[in-house]
N, C-alpha and C positions, 0 to 999 in steps of 0.2 A: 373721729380717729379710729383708726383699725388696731382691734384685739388682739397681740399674737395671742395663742391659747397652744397650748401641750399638746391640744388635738393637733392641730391648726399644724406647729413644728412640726409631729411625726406623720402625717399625714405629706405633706411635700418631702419630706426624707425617703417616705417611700419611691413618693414616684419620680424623686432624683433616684435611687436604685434601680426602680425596675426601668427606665430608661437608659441607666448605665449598663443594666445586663443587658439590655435589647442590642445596644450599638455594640458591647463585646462578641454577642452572640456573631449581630451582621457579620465583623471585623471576622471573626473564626471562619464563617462558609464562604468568605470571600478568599481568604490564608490557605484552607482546604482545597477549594476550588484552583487556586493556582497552583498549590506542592504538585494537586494530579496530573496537572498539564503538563508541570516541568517534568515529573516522573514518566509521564506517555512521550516526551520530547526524549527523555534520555532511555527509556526501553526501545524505539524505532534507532537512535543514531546506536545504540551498540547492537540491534540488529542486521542494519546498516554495514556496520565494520565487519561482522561473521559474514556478511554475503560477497565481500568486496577482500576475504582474508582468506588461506585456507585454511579449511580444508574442501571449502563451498567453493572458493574460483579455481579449486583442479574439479571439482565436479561438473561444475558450467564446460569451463574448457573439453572435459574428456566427452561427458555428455554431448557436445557440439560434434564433436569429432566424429563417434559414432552414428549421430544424426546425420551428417554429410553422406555419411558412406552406406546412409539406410539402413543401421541397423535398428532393430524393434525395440523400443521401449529397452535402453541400457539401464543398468542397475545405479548408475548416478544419476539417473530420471527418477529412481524411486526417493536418492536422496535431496535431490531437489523440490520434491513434491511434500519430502516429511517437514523441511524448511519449510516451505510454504504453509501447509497442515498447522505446523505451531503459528505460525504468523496469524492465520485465521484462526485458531484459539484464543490469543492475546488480545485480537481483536473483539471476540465475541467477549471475553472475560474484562472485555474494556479496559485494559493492557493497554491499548495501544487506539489511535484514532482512526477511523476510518480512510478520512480523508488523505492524514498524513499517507498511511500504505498506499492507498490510489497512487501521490504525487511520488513516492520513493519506490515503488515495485511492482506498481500498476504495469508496466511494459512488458518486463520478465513474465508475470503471471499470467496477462495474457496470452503470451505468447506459448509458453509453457503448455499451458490449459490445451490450449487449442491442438496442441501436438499429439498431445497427451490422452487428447478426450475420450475416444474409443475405449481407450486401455485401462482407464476411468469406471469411464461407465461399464463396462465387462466386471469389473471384480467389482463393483456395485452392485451387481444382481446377484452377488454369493454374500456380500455384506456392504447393507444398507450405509454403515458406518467407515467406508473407508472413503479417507479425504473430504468427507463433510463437511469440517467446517474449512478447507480450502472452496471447495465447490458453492459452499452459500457466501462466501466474500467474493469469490469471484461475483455474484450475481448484484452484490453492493456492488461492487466495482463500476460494474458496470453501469448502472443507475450514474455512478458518479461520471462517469467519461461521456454519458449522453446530456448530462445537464452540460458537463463544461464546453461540449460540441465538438470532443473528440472522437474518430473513428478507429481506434487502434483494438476495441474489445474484442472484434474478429479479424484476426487477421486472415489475408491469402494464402496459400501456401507457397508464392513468393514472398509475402513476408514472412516468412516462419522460416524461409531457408534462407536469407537473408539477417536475420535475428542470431541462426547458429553458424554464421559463418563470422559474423561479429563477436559468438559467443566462443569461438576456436580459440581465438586470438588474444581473451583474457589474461592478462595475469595477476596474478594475485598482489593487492596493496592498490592495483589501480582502482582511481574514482569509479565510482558507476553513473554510465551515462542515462539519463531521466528520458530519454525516448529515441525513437527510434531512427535510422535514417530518413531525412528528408528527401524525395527525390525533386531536381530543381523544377520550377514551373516551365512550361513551354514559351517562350515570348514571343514566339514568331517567325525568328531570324532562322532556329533550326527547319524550317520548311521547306522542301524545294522549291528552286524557284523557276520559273517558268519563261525560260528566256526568247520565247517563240514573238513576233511583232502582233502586234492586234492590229 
């Protein structure tokens, strides 16, 4: 016959407690774990809304306009670049996911970037710190577009005049479209045809 003993009782007491903190603890970093997700889910969609609201889609729009008509580096290029600027702060302060940005503003930034780049890098070499941490998500970004087997991180400079001709036409409240024009594939039929007899 088995002894309970006082030991015996407080001894399994304990370690029904410290297994009931073990499983509460789990339960917490899992609880943790998800509030941050949903919080980086609801920091990107209300960033989301500022870039698809004004005062950001008359910047796009005028910015576009500008760009059509060649002019250098407009002053709502500088406001679209400070948007971005924060976006890759959030992202570095882990704010916000990586990936998620790729998939919701990956196109814009590319594109952006690329326009931009010279004008960039110029005031880069007066301070190391300007647009930094746009310019190191840009370089996530990109990682990210070559895993998934996209080619959109450099664009042409038909695509980028392309990009603000789309970006003209913005207005504000509308969805933001997730990439770029597709141009259709060749199938054949556009080829001339050769109606000579063999």
């Amino acid at each position: 016959m088995v002894q309970i003993t006082a030991e015996s009782v407080a001894a399994t007491a304990h370690c029904v407690i410290a297994a009931t903190g073990v499983v509460a603890l789990v339960f917490a970093v899992v609880e943790l774990r998800q509030k941050r997700q949903s919080d980086k889910i609801g920091h990107l969609l209300e960033k989301e809304r500022e870039f698809e609201r004004d005062p950001i889609a008359g910047w796009r729009r005028e910015c576009a306009k500008k760009r059509l008509k060649n002019e250098e580096y407009p002053s709502e290029a500088q406001d679209l670049l400070n948007f971005f600027e924060t976006i890759g702060l959030l992202v570095r302060r882990k704010f916000l996911d990586v990936d998620d940005v790729w998939s919701c503003f990956g196109y814009w930034m590319f594109n952006v970037y690329a326009d931009f780049r010279d004008d960039i890098e110029q005031e880069q070499k007066e301070d190391g710190s300007y647009y930094l941490d746009f310019c190191n998500l840009i370089e996530k970004l990109r990682k990210i577009e070559d895993q998934e087997g996209g080619q959109g991180d450099r664009p042409s400079k038909e695509d980028i005049r392309e990009f603000w001709e789309d970006e003209s036409k913005v207005g504000a409240g509308e969805p933001v479209r997730k990439a770029r024009r597709r141009k259709p594939k060749s199938t054949g039929d556009d080829k001339p045809k050769d109606n000579k007899p063999h």
